[in-house]
C-alpha positions in Angstrom: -15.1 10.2 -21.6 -13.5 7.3 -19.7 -13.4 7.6 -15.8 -11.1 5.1 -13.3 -12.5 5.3 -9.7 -10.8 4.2 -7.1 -11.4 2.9 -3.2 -10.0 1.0 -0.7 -6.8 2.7 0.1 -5.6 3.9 3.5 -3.3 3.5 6.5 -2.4 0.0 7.9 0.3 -1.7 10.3 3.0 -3.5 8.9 2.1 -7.0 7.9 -1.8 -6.2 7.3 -3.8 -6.2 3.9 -5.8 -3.9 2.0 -8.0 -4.4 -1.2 -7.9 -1.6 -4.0 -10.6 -1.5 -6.0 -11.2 0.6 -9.4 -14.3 0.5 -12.2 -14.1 2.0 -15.5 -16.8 3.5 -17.1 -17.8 5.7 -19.6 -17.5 5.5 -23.8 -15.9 2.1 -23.5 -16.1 -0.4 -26.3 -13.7 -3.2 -24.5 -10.9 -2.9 -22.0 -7.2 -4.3 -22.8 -5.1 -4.4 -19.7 -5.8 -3.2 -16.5 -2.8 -2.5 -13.8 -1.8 -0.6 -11.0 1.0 1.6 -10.9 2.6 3.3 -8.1 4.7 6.7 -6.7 6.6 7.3 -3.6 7.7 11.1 -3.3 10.8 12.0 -5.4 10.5 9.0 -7.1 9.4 7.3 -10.7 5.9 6.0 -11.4 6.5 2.2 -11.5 4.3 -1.0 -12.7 3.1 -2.7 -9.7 0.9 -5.5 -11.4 -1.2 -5.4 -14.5 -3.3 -8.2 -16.1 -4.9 -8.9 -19.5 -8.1 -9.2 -20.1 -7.6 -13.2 -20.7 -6.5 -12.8 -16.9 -2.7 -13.4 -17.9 -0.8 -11.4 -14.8 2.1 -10.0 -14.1 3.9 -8.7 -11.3 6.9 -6.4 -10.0 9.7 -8.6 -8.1 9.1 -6.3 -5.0 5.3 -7.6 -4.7 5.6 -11.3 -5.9 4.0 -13.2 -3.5 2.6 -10.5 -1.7 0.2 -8.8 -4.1 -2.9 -10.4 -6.1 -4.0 -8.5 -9.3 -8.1 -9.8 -10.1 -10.8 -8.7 -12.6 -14.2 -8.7 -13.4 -14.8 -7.9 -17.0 -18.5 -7.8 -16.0 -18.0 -4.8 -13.9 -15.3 -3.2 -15.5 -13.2 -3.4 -12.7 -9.5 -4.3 -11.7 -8.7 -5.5 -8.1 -5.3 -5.5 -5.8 -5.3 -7.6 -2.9 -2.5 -6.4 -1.0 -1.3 -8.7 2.5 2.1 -9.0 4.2 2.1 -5.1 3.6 6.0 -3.1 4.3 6.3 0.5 4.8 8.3 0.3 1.7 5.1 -0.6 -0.2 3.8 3.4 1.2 2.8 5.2 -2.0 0.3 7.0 -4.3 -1.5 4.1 -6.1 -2.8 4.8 -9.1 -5.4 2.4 -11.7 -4.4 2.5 -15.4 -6.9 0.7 -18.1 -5.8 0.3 -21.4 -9.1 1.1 -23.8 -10.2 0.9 -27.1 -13.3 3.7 -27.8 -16.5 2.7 -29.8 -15.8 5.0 -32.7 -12.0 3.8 -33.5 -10.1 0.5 -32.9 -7.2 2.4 -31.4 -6.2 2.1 -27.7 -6.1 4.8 -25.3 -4.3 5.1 -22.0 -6.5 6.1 -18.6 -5.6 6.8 -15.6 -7.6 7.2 -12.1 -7.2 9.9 -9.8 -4.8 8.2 -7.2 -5.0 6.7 -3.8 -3.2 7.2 -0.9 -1.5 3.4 0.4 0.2 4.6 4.0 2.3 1.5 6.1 3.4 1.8 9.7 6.2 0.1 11.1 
């Protein structure tokens, strides 16, 4: 009973910005890390950025610089700021939150739905 929703996806130019946002909610005691992980077609899932909930981040090399992972334990929600966007960077985003439930103090893996991140040249 844990639901990732996401926004803020869509089509840009080469060189422009977007700002994925994605709230948790649901039977949530605390959330561990938060990332974002992306798919281009015939390829593997990979780890864009993730952060703890200290706010300790991390990055893939192909985003460094680039990409800036945020959170607002408040809200239950993990942001991407995306700028100096490549059409390499064109994929099916998709928010991940690491969870422990209220009943148990084992961690569970979520996933939201997946948006759509389309570059131009």
């Amino acid at each position: 009973q844990v639901q990732l929703v996401e926004s803020g996806g869509g089509l840009v130019q080469a060189g422009g910005s977007l700002r994925l946002s994605c709230a948790a909610s649901g039977s949530i005691f605390s959330i561990n890390t938060m990332g974002w992980y992306r798919q281009a077609p015939g390829k593997q899932r990979e780890l864009v950025a993730a952060i703890t909930s200290g706010g300790s981040a991390n990055y893939a090399d192909s985003v460094k610089e680039r990409f800036t992972i945020s959170r607002d334990n408040a809200k239950n929600t993990v942001y991407l700021q995306m700028d100096s966007l490549k059409p390499e960077d064109t994929g099916v985003y998709y928010c991940n939150a690491r969870v422990r439930r209220p009943t148990t103090p084992r961690q569970y893996d979520y996933w939201g739905q997946g948006t759509q991140v389309t570059v131009s040249s």
